[in-house]
C-alpha positions as CSV (number, residue, x, y, z in Angstrom):
1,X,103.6,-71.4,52.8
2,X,107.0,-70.9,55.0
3,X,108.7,-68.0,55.1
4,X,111.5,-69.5,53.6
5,X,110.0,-70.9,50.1
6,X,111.3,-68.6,47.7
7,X,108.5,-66.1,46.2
8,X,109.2,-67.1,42.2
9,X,106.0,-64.9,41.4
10,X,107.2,-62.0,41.9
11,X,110.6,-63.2,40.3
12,X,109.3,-64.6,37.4
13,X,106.5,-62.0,37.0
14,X,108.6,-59.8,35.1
15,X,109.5,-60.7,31.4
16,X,113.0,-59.2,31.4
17,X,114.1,-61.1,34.4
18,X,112.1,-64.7,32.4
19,X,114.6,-63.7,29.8
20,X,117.6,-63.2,31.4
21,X,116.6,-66.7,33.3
22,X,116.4,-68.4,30.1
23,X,119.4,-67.3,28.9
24,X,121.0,-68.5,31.7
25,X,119.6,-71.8,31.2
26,X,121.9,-72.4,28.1
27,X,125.1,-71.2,29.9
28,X,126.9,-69.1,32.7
29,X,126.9,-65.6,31.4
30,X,129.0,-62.2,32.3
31,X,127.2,-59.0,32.3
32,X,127.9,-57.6,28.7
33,X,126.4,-60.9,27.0
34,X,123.3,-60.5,29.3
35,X,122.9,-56.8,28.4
36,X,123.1,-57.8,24.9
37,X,120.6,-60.6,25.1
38,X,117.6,-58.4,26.1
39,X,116.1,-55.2,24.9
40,X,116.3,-52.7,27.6
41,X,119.2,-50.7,29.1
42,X,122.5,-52.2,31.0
43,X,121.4,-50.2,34.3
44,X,117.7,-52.3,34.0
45,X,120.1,-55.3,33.0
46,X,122.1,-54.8,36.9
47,X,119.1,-53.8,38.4
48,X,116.9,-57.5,37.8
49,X,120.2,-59.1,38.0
50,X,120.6,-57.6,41.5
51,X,117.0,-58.7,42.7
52,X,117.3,-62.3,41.7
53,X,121.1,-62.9,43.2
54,X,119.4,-61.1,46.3
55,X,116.5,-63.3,46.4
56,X,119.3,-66.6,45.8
57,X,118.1,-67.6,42.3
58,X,121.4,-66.4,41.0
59,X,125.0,-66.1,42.0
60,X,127.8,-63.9,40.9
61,X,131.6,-64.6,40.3
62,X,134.9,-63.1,38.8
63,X,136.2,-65.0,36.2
64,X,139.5,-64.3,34.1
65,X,138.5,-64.0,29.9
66,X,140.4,-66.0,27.2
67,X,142.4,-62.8,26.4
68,X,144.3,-60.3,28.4
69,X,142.8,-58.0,30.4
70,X,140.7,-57.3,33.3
71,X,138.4,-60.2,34.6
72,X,134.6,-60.8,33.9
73,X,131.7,-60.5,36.5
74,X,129.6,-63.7,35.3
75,X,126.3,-64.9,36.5
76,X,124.9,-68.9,37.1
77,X,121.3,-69.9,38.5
78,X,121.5,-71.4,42.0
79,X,118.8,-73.2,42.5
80,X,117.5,-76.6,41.0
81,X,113.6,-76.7,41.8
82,X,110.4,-77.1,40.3
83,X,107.8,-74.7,41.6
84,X,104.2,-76.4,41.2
85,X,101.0,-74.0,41.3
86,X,97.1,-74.3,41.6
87,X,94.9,-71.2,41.0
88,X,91.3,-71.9,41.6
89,X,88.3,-69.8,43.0
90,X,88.9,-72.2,46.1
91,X,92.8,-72.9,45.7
92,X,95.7,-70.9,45.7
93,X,98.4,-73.2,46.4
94,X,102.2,-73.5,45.3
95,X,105.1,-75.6,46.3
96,X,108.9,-75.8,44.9
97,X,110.3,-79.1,44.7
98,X,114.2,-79.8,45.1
99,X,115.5,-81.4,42.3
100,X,119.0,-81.8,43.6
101,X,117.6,-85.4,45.6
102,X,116.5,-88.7,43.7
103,X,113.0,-89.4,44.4
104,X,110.8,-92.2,44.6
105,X,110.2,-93.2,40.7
106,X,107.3,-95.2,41.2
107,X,103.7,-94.4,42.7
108,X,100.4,-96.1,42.4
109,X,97.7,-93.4,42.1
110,X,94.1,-94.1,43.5
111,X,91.2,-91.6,43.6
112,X,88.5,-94.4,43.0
113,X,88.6,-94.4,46.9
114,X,87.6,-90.5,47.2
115,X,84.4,-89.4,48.3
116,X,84.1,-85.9,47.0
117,X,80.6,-85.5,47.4
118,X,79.2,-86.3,50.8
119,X,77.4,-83.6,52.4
120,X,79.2,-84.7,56.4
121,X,81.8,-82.2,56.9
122,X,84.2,-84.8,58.8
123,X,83.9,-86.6,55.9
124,X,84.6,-84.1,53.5
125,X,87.8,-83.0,55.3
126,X,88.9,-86.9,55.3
127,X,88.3,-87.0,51.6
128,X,90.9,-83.8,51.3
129,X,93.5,-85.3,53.0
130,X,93.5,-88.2,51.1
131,X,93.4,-86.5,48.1
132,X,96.5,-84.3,49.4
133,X,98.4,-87.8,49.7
134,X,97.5,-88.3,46.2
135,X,98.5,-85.1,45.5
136,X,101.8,-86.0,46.9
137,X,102.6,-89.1,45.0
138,X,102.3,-86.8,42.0
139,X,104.4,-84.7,43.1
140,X,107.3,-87.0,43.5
141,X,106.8,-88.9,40.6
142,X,107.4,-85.0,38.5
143,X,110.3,-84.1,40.7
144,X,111.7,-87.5,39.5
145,X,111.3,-86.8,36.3
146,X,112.2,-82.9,36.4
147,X,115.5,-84.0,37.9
148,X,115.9,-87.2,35.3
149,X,115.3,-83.9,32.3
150,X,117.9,-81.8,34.3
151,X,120.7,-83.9,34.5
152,X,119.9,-84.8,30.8
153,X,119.6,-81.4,29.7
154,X,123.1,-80.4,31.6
155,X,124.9,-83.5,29.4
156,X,123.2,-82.3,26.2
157,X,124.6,-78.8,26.6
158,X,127.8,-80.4,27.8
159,X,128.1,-83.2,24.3
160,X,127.0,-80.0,22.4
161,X,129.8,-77.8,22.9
162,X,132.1,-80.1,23.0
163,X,131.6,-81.6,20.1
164,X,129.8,-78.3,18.0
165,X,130.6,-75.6,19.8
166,X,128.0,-73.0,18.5
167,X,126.5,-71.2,21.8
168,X,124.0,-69.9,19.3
169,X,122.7,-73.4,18.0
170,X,122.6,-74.4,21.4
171,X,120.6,-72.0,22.7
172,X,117.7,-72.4,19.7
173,X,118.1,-76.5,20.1
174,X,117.8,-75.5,24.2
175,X,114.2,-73.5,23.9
176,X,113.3,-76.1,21.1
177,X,113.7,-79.3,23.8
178,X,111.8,-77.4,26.3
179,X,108.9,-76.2,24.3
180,X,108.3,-78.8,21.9
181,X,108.3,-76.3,19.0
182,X,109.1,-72.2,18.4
183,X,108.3,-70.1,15.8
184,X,111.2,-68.3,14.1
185,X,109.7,-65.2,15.3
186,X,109.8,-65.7,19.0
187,X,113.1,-67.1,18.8
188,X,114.6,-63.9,17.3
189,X,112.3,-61.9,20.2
190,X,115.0,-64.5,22.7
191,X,117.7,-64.2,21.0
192,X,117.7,-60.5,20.2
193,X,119.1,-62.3,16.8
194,X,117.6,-60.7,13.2
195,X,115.0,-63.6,12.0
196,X,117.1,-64.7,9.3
197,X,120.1,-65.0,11.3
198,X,117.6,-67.1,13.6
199,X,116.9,-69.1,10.3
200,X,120.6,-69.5,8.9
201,X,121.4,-70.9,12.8
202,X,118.8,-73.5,12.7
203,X,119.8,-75.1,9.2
204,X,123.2,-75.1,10.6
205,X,122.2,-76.8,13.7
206,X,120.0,-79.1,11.3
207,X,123.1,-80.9,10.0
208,X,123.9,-81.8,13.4
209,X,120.3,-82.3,15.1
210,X,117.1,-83.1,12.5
211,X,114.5,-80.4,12.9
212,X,111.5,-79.7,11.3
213,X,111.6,-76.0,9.5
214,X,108.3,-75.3,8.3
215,X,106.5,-72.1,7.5
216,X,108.3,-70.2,10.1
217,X,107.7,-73.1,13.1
218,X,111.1,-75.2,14.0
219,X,110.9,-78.4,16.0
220,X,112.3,-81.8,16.3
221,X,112.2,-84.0,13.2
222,X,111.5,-87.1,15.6
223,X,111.4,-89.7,12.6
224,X,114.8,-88.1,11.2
225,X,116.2,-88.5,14.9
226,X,115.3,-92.1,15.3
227,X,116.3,-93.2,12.1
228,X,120.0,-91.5,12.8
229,X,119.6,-93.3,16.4
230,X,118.9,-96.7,14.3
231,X,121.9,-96.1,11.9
232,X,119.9,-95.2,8.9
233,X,121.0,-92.4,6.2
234,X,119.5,-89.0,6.7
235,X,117.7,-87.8,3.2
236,X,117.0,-84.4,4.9
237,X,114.2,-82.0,4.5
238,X,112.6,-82.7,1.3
């Protein structure tokens, strides 16, 4: 790896600083909301907040509140990359992919071609590099896509609070989209949010985006969300 790829191990291998990151996901955040977010002290808070604007994940900036007084020190992730890693007893391999490009969205994979199991080492090294071309196909094909989700993640969060407004509802719609489904639980670990607050927030973001609430797992209600995409009337959770 260069010296220049950014180390997101040892920035991401600390669960505060995961938390502070996903928060920041769902908007640009001063200090005191951060410190509120996450269960350790404001001076741990600075600390990991100090470590990822020094390592360029984030950036810093004064911005004036909506009421009198003094301005607000807020916080924004600057980077947009994917970071890709293999961990094998032969492989230890990562690379971060800029997402602020347009890639090639089309690829035709082929590993028919691939000897993997000739005993000539010449041959065995040619069979790695074409594999690593492979390799590399797949790899622009998910930093397509990874920037396609992006920029469709940044307009959902944009139609949201414009038309909603409810940071709250955002945020639990936000970690919903990106893991497929969350328990009530975890989300009130996130959120630092009681678990029936967590559970009052998601019927309320229900009337706007059909979820699934079910024995203390939320996701999306996809069959509710087509049939509002197609027109029909919503019946709601039975």
């Amino acid at each position: 790896m260069g010296g220049a790829e950014l180390d997101v191990f040892y920035i991401l291998g600390n669960r505060v600083r995961r938390d502070l990151l996903s928060h920041l996901t769902c908007s640009e955040c001063y200090f005191s909301f951060l410190s509120s977010r996450v269960n350790v002290s404001s001076t741990a808070v600075a600390k990991h907040l100090k470590i990822m604007e020094r390592e360029g994940i984030l950036r810093s900036y004064e911005k004036e509140g909506p009421f009198i007084g003094p301005s607000r020190k807020y916080y924004e992730i600057n980077i947009s990359k994917t970071f890709v890693t293999t961990v094998t007893p032969h492989i230890f391999w990562y690379r971060g992919l800029d997402l602020n490009g347009a890639p090639a969205e089309k690829a035709t994979i082929d590993l028919s071609a691939v000897n993997t199991e000739s005993g000539d080492l010449y041959a065995q090294v040619e069979g790695f590099l074409q594999l690593s071309r492979e390799l590399n196909k797949i790899l622009s094909l998910l930093q397509a896509v990874e920037h396609k989700r992006n920029r469709l993640m940044a307009r959902i969060k944009e139609t949201y609070l414009r038309e909603i407004g409810d940071m709250t509802q955002l945020a639990i719609l936000h970690y919903v989209l990106l893991n497929g489904e969350v328990t009530v639980d975890e989300l009130s670990d996130r959120l630092n949010l009681k678990e029936r607050e967590v559970l009052v927030k998601a019927q309320e973001l229900d009337r706007f985006i059909p979820l699934r609430i079910k024995e203390g797992v939320i996701k999306i209600d996809e069959e509710r969300l087509k049939q509002r995409i197609g027109g029909e009337n919503d019946a709601g959770e039975d």
